[in-house]
C-alpha positions in Angstrom: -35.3 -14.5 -77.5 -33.1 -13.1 -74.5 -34.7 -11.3 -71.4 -33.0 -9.8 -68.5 -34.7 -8.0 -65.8 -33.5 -6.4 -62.7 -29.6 -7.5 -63.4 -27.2 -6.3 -61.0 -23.5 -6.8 -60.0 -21.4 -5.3 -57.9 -17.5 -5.7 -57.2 -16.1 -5.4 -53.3 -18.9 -3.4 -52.3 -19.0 -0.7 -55.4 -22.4 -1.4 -57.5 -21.3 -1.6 -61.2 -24.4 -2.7 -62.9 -28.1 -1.9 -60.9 -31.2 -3.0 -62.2 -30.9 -3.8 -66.0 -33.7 -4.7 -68.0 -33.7 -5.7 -71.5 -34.9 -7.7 -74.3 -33.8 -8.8 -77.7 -35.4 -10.2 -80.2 -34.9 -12.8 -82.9 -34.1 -10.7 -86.2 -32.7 -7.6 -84.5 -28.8 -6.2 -83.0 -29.2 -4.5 -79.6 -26.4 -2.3 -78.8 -24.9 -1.7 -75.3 -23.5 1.8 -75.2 -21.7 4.2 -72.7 -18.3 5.3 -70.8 -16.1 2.8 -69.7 -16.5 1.7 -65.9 -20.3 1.6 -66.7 -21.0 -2.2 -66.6 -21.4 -3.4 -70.2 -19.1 -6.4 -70.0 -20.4 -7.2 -66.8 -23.6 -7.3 -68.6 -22.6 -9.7 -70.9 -20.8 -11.8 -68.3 -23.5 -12.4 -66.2 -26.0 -12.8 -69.0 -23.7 -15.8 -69.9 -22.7 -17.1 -66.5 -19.4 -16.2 -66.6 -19.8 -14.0 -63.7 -23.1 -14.8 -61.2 -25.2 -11.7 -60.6 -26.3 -10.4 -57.4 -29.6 -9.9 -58.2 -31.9 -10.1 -61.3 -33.2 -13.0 -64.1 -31.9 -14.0 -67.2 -34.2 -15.8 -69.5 -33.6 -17.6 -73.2 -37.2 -17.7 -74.5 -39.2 -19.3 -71.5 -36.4 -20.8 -69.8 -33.6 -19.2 -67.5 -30.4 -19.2 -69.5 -28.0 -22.1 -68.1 -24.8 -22.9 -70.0 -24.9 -26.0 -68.0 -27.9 -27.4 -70.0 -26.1 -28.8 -73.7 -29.4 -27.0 -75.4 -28.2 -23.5 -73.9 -25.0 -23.8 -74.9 -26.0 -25.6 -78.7 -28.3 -21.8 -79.1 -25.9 -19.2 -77.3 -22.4 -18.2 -78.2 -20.5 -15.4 -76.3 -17.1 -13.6 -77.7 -16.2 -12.1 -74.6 -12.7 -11.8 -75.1 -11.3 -14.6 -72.9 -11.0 -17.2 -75.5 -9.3 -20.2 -74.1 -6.4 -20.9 -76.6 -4.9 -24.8 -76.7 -1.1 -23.2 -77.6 -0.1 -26.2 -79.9 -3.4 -26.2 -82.0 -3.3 -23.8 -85.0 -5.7 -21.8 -86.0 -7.8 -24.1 -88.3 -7.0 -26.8 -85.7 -8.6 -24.7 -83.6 -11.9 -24.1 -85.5 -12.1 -27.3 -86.9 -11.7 -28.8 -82.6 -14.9 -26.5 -81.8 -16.6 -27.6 -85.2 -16.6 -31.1 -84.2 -17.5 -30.6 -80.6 -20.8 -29.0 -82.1 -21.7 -31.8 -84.0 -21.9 -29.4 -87.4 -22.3 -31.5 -90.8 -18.9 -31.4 -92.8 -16.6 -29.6 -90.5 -13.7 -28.9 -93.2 -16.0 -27.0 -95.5 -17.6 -25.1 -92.4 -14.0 -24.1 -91.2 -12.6 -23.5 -94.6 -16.0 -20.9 -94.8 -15.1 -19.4 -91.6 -11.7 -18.8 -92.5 -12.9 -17.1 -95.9 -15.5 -14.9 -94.2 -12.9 -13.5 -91.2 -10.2 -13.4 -94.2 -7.3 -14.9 -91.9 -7.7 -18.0 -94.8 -3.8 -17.2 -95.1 -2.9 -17.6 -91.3 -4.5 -20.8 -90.6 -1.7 -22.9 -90.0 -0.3 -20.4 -87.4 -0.8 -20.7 -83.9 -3.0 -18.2 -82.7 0.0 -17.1 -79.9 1.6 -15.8 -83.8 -1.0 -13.6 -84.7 -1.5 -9.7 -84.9 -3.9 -8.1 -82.9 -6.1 -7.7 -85.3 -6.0 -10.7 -86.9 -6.4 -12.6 -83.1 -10.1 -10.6 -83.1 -10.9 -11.8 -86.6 -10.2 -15.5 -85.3 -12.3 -15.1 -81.9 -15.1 -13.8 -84.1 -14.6 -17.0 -86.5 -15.0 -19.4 -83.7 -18.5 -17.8 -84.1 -19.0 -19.3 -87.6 -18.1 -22.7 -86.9 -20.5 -23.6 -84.7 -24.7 -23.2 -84.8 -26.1 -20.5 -82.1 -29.2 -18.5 -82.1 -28.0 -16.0 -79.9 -25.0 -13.9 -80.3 -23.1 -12.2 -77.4 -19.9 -10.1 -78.0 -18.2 -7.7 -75.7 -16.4 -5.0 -78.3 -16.2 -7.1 -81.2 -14.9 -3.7 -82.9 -11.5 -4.0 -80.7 -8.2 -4.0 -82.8 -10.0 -4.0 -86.2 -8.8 -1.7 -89.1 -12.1 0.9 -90.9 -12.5 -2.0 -93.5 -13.0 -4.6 -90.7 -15.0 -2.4 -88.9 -17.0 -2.1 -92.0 -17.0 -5.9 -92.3 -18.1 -6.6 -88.9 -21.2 -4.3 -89.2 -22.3 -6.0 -92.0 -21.9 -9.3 -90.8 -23.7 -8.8 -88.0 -26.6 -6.9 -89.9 -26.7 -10.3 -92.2 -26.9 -12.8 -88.9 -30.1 -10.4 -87.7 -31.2 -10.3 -91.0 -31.3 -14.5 -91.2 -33.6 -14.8 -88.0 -30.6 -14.6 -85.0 -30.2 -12.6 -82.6 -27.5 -10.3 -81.6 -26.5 -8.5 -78.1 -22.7 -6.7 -78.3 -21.2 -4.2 -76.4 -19.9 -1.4 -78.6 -17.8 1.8 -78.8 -17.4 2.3 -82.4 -20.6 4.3 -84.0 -20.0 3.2 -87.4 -20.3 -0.8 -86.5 -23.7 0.3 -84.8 -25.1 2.5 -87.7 -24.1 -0.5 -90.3 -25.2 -3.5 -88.1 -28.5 -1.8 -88.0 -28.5 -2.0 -84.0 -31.2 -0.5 -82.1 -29.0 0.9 -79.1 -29.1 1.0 -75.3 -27.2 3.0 -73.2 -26.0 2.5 -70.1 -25.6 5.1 -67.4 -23.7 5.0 -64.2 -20.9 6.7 -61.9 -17.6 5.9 -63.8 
C-alpha cells in the first residue's frame, strides 16, 4: 500500500534522514524504531507532505502520495502530533466537524463510537485546551475513528498514555491491521510494538 524509496531530509545542512526505503502492506503494523535525533518523525512528515524531502519517492499503491488529491487524503490519516485545535469547538464538536467533512454515514453514532473506544466519552463537552495530557492523546487518536482511511500514520501514538492505554493502543492497532488497513507509527514503547503485532524497522544515524 505505502512505498518509500531513497527518502532523505536534511535540516541547515545536517542530514537527518538519508536514503530510506520501505514498504508496508495492507494487513500489517510497521514499526519505526531508534534513539531520538534519528529521523523517525521526519519520516513520517515527509511521507505525508508535511515537510518536502530532499530526495527520494513516496508512493500510495501505484500513485505518488499527494494530500492535495481529495482521494489521498479520503485513504491516508496522519497523527503527527500537530493537531490543529478550533479553541471554541469541544471535543465532540470537534469530531463530529471532521466526521462531516469526510462525508461518513451517521456522524453522531460514528462520534459517539469514537468517543467510547478512546474512553474520553466523559470529557466530550470540554474543550480540548481543558484536557490532561493523556486524555489530549486519546482525543488526537479519536479523530482517527471518525473518519475512513486506509492508511494509518502516527508519530509516538504511545506519548502521555498510562500501562492500560498503552495496552489499549496496541490492540487497537493490531485490530485495524487485522481488518485489511495499514499501519506505519513511530514508536518508543516495546510493549505497544509486541501487542500491535508490528514487524519493526529501525533506524540508525548520528544522534
Amino acid at each position: 500500500m505505502l512505498s518509500v524509496t531513497g527518502l532523505a531530509k536534511g535540516f541547515g545542512g545536517r542530514p537527518v534522514l538519508q536514503g530510506l526505503d520501505l514498504e508496508v502492506a495492507a494487513g500489517e503494523v510497521v514499526a519505526l524504531v531508534g534513539p531520538n535525533g534519528v529521523g523517525k518523525s521526519t519520516a513520517l512528515r515527509c511521507i505525508v507532505g508535511a515537510d518536502t524531502p530532499d530526495e527520494g519517492e513516496v508512493l500510495l499503491g501505484e500513485h505518488r502520495l499527494d494530500t492535495r488529491q481529495p482521494q489521498t487524503r479520503r485513504a491516508v490519516c496522519a497523527v503527527l502530533g500537530d493537531l490543529g485545535i478550533l479553541p471554541d469547538l469541544t471535543v465532540a464538536e470537534h469530531l463530529d466537524l471532521l466526521a462531516r467533512g469526510h462525508a461518513v454515514e451517521d456522524p453522531a453514532a460514528i462520534v459517539a463510537g469514537a468517543l467510547d473506544e478512546a474512553q474520553i466519552e466523559h470529557v466530550c463537552d470540554q474543550l480540548p485546551g481543558t484536557l490532561s495530557s493523556g486524555q489530549a492523546q486519546r482525543f488526537a487518536l479519536a479523530t482517527a475513528m471518525v473518519r475512513p482511511w486506509t492508511l494509518l500514520l502516527a508519530d509516538e501514538p504511545e506519548q502521555r498514555l498510562d500501562d492500560a492505554g498503552r495496552g489499549w493502543l496496541g490492540d487497537w492497532l493490531a485490530g485495524h491491521a487485522a481488518a485489511g488497513r495499514a499501519v506505519l507509527v513511530a514508536c518508543h514503547d516495546p510493549e505497544v510494538v509486541r501487542r500491535s503485532g508490528a514487524r519493526i524497522v529501525t533506524l540508525e544515524g548520528d544522534v
